[in-house]
N, C-alpha and C positions, 0 to 999 in steps of 0.2 A: 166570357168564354165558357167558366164553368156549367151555366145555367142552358147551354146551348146544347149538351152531353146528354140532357135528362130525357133527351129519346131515345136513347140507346141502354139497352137494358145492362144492368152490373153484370161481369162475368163471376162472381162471386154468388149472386140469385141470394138468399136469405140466411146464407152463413156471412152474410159480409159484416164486418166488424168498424167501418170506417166509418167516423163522427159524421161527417156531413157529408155524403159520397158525392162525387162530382157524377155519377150514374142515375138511371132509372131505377126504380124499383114498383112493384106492382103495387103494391099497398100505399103508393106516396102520390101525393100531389104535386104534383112542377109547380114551382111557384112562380106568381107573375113576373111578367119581364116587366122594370119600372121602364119608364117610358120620361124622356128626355126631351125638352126642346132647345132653341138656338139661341133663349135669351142667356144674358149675362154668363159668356162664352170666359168670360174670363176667371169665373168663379171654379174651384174645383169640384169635385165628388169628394164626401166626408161620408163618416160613419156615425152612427150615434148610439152611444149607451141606453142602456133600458135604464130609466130612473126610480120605476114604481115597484118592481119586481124585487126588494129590497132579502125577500127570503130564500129565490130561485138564484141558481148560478147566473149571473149575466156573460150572454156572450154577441157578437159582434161580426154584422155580418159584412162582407167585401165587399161593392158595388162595382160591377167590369167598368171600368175605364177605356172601352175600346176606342171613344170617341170623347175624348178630353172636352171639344167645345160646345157637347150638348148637351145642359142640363137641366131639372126639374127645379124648381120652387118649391112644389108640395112633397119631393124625394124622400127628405128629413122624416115630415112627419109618418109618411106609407112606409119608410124602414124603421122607424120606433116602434109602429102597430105593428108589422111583423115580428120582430124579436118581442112583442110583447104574448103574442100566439104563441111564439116560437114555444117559450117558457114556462106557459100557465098550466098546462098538459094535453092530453089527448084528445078533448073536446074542439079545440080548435082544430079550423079544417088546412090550416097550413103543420100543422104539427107531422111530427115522424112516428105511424105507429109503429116502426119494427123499436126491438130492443136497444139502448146504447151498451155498446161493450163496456166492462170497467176498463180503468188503467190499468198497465201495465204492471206486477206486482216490484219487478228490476229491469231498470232501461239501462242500456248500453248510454255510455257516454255522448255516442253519437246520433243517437237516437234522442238524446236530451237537448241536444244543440237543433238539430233540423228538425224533429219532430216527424220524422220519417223511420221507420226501423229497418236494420239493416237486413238485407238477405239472409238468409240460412243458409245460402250454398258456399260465401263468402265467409275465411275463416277470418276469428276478432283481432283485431289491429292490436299492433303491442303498445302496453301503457307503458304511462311512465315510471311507474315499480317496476316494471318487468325491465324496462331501459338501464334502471339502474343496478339490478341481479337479481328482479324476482323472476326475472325470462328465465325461460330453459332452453334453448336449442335444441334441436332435434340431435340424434347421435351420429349422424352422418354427417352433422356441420359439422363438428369435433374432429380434425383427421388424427390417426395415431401415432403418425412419424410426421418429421419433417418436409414443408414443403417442396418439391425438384425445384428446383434452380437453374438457369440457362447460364452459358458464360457472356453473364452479361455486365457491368462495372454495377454495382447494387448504390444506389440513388441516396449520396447525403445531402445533408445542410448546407454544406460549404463544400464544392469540388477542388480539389487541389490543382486539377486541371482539366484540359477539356475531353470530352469525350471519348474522341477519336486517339489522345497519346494515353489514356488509362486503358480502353480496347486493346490500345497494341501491345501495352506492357503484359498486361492480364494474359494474351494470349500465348507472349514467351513464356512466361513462367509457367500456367498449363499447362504448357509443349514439352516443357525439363519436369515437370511431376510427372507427366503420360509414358515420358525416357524411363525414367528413374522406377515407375511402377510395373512396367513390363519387365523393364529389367531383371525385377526382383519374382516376378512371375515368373519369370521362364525357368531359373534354379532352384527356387523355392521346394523346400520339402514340405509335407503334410502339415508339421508344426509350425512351419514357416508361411502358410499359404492364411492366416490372423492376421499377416503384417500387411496383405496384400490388398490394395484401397479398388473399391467401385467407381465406376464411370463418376456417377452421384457426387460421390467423395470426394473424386480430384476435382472438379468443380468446385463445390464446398467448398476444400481446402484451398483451394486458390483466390477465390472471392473472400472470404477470409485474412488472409495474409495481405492482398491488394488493401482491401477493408482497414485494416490495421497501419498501415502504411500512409495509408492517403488520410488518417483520422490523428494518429500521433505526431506523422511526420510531416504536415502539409508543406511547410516552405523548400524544405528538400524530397519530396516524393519523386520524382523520376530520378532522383541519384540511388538513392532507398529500393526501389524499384528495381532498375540496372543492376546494381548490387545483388540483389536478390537472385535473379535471375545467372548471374554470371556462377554466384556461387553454387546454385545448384546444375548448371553446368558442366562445372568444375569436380563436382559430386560422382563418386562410383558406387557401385550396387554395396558393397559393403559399407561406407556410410549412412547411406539410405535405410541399407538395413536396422543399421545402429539406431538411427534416430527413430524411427518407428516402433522399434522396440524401448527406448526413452517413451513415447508418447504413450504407448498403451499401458506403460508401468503407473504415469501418471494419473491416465484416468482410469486404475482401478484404487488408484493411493485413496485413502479416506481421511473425509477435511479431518486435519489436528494431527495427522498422525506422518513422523517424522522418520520413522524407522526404513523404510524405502526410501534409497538414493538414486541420484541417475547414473549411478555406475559405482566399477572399485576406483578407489582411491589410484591419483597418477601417482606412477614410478617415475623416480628420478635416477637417471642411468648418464654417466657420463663419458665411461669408458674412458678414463685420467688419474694417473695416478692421484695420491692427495697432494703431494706439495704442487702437480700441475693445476690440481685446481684452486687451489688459496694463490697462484700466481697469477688465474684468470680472476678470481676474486676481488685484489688488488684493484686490476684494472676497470671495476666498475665501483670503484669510491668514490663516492658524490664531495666534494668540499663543502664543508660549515661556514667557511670563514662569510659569505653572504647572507646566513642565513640567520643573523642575529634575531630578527625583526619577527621569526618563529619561535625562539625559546633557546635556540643553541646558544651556547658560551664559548667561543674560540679564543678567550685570552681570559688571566686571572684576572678578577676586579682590583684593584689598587685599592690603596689604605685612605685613599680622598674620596672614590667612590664608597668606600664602605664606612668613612664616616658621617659622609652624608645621606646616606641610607636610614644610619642612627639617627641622627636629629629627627629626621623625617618620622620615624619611629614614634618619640620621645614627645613631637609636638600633634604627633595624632591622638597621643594617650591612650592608645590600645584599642581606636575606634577602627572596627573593621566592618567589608559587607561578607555574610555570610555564604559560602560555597552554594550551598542548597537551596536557600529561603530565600535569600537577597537580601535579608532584613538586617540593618545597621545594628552591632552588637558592640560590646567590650571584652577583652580579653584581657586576663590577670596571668602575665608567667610569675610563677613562684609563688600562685593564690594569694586572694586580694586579704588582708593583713581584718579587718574587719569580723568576717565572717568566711574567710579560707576559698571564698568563691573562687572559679577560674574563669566563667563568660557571667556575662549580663543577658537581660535579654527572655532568659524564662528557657522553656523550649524550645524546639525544632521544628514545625511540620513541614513536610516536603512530599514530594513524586521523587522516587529515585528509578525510576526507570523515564529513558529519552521518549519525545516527542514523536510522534510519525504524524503520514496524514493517509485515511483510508482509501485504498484503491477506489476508483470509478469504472463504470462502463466505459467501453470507447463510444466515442463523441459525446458522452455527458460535461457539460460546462460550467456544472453548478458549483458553486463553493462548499468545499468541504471545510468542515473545524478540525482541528488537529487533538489529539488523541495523545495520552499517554501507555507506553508499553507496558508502566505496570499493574497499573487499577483499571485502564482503559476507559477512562473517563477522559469529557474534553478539556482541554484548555481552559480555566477560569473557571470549571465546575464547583473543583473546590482547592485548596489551599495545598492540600497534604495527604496522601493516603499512609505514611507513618510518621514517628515522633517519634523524637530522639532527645536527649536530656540536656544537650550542647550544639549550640552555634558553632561553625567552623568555616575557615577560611583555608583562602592556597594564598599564593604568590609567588611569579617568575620573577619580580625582578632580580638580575644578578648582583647586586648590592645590598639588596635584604638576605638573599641566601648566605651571601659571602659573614656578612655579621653576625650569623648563629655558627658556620662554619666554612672557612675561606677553602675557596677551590685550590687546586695541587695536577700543575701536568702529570703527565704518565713519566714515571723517570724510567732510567735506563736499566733494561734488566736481560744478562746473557744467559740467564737461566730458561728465560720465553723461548720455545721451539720457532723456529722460524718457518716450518712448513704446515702448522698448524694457526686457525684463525678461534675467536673466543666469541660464543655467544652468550648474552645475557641480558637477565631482564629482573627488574626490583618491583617490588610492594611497597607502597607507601601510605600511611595512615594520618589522620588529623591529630593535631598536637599542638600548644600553646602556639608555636613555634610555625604553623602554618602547616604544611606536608611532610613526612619525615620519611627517613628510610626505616623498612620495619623488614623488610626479608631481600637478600641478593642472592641471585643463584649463576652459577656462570657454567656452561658448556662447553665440550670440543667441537670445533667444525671442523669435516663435516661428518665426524665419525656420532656427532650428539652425548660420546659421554660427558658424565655430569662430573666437575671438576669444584664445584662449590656452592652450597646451598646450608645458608646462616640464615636465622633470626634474629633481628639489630635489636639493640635497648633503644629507644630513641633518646634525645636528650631534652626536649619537653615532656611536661605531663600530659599525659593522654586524653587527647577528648572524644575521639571516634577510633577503631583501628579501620574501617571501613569491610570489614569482614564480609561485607555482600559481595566484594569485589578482589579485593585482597588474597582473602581465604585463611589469613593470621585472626583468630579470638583471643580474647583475654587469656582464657585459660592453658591457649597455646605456650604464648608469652611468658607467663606467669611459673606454668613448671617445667621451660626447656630447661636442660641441663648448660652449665658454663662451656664456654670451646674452650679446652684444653691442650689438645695436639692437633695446633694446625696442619700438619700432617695427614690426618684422617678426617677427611671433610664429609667421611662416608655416616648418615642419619642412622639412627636405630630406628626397630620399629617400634612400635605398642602396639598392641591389642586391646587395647581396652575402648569404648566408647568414651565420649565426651559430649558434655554438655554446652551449647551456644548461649549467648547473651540473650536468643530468644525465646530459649526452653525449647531446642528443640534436639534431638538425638542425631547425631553425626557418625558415621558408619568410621572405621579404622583407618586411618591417615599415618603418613610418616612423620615423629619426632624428631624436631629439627636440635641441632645446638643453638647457642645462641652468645651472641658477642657483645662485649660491655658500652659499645658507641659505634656511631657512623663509620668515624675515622679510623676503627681498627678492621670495621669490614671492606673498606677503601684500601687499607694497607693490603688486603687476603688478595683482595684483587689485583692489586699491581704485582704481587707475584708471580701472576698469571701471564703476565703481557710485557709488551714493552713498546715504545711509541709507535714501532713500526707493525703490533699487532691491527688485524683488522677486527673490528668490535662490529659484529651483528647483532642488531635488535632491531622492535617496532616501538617507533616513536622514541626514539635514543636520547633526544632533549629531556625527556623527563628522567628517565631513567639516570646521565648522567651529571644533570642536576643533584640528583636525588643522592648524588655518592661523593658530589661536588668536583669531578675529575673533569679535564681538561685534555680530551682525545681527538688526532687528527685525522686518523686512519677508520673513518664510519660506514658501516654500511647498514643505511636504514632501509629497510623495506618499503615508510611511508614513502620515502622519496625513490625507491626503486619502481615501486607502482602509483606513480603520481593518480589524484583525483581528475577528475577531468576538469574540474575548477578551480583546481592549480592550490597553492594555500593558500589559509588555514587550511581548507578541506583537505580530509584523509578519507583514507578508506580504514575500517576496521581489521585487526589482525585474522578474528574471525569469517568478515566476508572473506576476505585475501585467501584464506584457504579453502575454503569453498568454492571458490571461484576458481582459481586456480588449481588448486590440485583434488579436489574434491573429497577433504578431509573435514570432519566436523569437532571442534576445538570448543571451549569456556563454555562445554554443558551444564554445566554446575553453579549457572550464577540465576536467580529468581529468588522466589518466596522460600522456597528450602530449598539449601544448595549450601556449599561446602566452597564457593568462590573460587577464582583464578588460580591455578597452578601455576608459577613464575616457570616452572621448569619445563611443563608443555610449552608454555608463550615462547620459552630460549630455544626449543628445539623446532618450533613452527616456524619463526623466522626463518632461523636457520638453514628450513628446507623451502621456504620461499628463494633466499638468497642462492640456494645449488641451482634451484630450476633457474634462475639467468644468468646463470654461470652453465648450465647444459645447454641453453638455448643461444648465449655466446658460441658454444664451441660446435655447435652446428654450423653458424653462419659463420666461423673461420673453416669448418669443412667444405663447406661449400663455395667459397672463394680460395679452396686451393692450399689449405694450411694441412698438417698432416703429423702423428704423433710418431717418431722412429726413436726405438732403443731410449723410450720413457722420457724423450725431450718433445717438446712444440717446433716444428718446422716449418719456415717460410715459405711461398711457392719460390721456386726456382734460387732458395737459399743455401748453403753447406747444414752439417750437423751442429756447426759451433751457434751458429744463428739463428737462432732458435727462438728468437724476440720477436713482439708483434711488431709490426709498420708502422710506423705515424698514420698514412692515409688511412688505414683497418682503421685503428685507433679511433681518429676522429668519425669517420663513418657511423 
């Protein structure tokens, strides 16, 4: 086919650069057409090497195949004598006299595979550097905002449903943002017209929230959904407005920084006298007596119980597993006789701050490792990020406790105000002995004064005070003055600084007294109460372990705001305030920090337990209950009656 071209002159004329032009050219000879016959049809067309030309480049010429079954016999040798013209130079009369081009100096990739060069008008294909980020984009493929978005369900992995019920959902909730934004447009003042969201926006926000629903919530998404939609429904222009301004507080908050809240702190208002309220108080006492199997104690251990406790003791020989480490240790009470030791074992290393696991994306399904809060390192990174000189243990059970020191109900005392309820809350530290009491402090509810705040001696020797948490140091311990007039429970202060176990400086704190054992700050307490007082605190199981008393009258917060997992889980007294009333409590527990204030912990409760104690005496407002001449009244009850209903009650 090609040799058939060579009448038609190159459009190129004597600039043409192409090795063997399928064109005429003036100064060239057409070379012969080989000539074929019909024997041995069966054989093919071959090519054949120049053998002799051992100095010249050898190159290799095509022979058209237009007609497969005609071929020459003598073919072979008339294209060896060609290519041997071809090669030897310009005296032969098949030779090329125009010039050959050189090579190319840089061929395009593509240009190396086909042996064709690309166009010039065609820009070069992206490599595979450029695939991987040595490309640049043009700056128009860059957009500089977000893409627009239709209300359309945005396309996961796994739909939680089908199309047509996330369309429908998606477009109620639009419909209650579009309410709720015009809303806020129409009274909106200058300053107020920031809160106010674009077309764009509520779109966004709405594929968003759906997004998040149908990603976290898949097995209940149209409840999620419904919900959603209902409550903003339900929503008036001054919520809306609140929340929008929550939102944009948020995102000018900068990551780490904790000083911006989403609001002031809730007030608790009850509009109750006090003894009405410690008589609604009453009525939300959870019973202990079930709930052994957590840590409560609702009856004294017996002397069978506690001498079996002992043996058990006696045949372990002081083989304990450590709180922190896990690691099996010994413990010596009264230091081991030897060499005066009190654990075995060596050191301590541990994490003292809890476990979390780091947030994800929504719809990422990958496995995270779990993380420590304090060094922030994972799980099995390493052993410890501090060391401490002693192993230490706990123990709940009530037959070990009872054997260091037997529990004691609340006795009877006519000096306890009966319209006044007692908050409090203990410190306790590690000690031969397991846990000990190391500070009690007790409160009025719900007025929060402070009614009694000691430091205990413990009655082991000490192997940790647990001061990260606590907020008692050695040196507290060491120079509190004796209690002298139980009478004045009121601390001095100091001014002076003080030094920590960890060398580090401690700003001015209050000096506490301090009392020669458990049992005589056990006795300060029961002065306070009397069986029929109500005792508020968080996590009261330990606490009245920790003082060994035996009270029937509790009101725990854990169990006022149950986990949603029911127990063990608790929630923290910490989140508990935050969450609920939007106060921020135990700033001061980390790498420097000054540890727990028992006496905030007694008053946070405390005002946990008012807020459902104010949110009870709503729902008796609102079922009809009514407060006349500083009594509680029934609906449709005289003045004398003034008592709740059984049916309220159980409700």
């Amino acid at each position: 086919m090609s040799i058939a071209l060579k009448h038609i002159p190159c459009p190129a004329g004597d600039k043409c650069t192409a090795f063997q032009c399928i064109f005429g050219h003036a100064n060239e000879q057409a070379p012969p057409v080989p000539s074929f016959t019909g024997q041995d049809s069966g054989q093919k067309s071959v090519r054949v090497d120049d053998q002799d030309s051992s100095d010249a480049p050898r190159k290799r010429l095509k022979v058209d195949r237009d007609d497969a079954t005609n071929t020459d016999h003598d073919a072979p040798q008339k294209l060896a004598a060609k290519d041997v013209q071809a090669t030897k130079g310009p005296a032969k009369p098949l030779t090329a006299t125009r010039p050959v081009s050189p090579p190319p100096l840089r061929s395009h990739p593509s240009t190396a595979q086909t042996g064709r060069a690309t166009p010039p008008s065609l820009p070069p294909k992206k490599t595979v550097a450029a695939a991987i980020g040595g490309y640049k984009a043009p700056k128009s493929a860059s957009p500089a905002s977000k893409k627009a978005e239709s209300l359309n369900p945005r396309l996961l992995k796994s739909s939680p449903a089908s199309h047509e019920t996330r369309m429908k959902l998606l477009r109620l909730l639009h419909q209650e943002f579009v309410r709720l934004n015009s809303d806020l447009k129409k009274d909106a003042s200058d300053e107020e017209l920031r809160l106010v969201l674009s077309d764009q926006e509520l779109i966004t926000r709405s594929l968003d929230e759906e997004q998040k629903a149908a990603v976290e919530k898949p097995a209940v998404y149209p409840n999620v959904m419904k919900n959603k939609v209902m409550q903003h429904k339900r929503m008036g222009t001054a919520q809306w407005k609140s929340e929008r301004e929550k939102e944009l507080q948020r995102m000018q908050q900068k990551p780490g920084d904790s000083s911006l809240s989403d609001g002031p702190p809730k007030k608790i208002e009850t509009g109750l006298p006090r003894a009405k309220e410690v008589e609604l108080l009453k009525r939300i006492i959870t019973p202990i007596d079930t709930l052994s199997n957590h840590g409560y104690v609702s009856t004294v251990p017996s002397e069978k119980d506690i001498e079996q406790a002992r043996k058990g003791v006696e045949t372990a020989k002081g083989w304990e597993v450590c709180d922190r480490c896990r690691q099996r240790f010994q413990v010596f009470p009264g230091r081991r006789e030897e060499d005066g030791a009190l654990t075995s074992g060596g050191s301590c290393n541990f994490h003292w701050g809890k476990t979390y696991v780091p947030p994800k994306a929504p719809g990422d399904r990958s496995r995270v490792a779990k993380r420590y809060q304090c060094c922030g390192l994972e799980v099995g990174e390493s052993v410890g990020c501090i060391t401490h000189d002693y192993h230490v243990y706990k123990t709940t059970d009530p037959g070990r406790l009872a054997a260091v020191l037997n529990f004691a109900e609340t006795p009877a005392n006519s000096l306890a105000p009966d319209d006044r309820a007692v908050c409090f809350d203990c410190e306790m530290g590690y000690t031969v002995h397991g846990m000990e009491l190391i500070r009690l402090t007790a409160t009025a509810w719900p007025t929060g004064e402070e009614l009694l705040d000691v430091l205990v001696q413990p009655l082991g020797e000490i192997l940790d005070l647990n001061s990260r948490y606590s907020g008692v140091w050695p040196d507290d311990l060491a120079q509190a003055p004796s209690w002298v007039d139980a009478a004045d429970p009121t601390p001095s202060k100091s001014g002076e600084e003080t030094g920590s176990e960890e060398g580090e400086v401690r700003p001015t704190k209050k000096k506490l007294k301090k009392v020669s054992s458990p049992e005589v700050a056990r006795d300060l307490l029961f002065s306070l109460i009397s069986p029929s007082t109500p005792l508020v605190g968080h996590g009261l199981e330990n606490d009245l372990n920790a003082v060994r008393v035996v009270h029937g009258n509790v009101v725990d917060t854990v169990l006022l705001y149950p986990h949603k997992g029911g127990l063990p889980y608790r929630y923290g007294l910490k989140k508990l305030m935050q969450d609920h009333l939007n106060r921020k409590i135990q700033q001061e527990t980390g790498p420097k920090m000054l540890g727990h204030d028992s006496a905030e912990d007694a008053r946070a409760a405390g005002d946990l337990a008012r807020l459902k104690v104010m949110d009870l005496w709503q729902d008796m407002r609102r079922a009809g209950y009514k407060l006349v001449d500083g009594e509680i009244v029934a609906p449709e009850a005289s003045g004398k009656d003034g008592g709740l209903t059984e049916d309220f009650i159980e409700k």
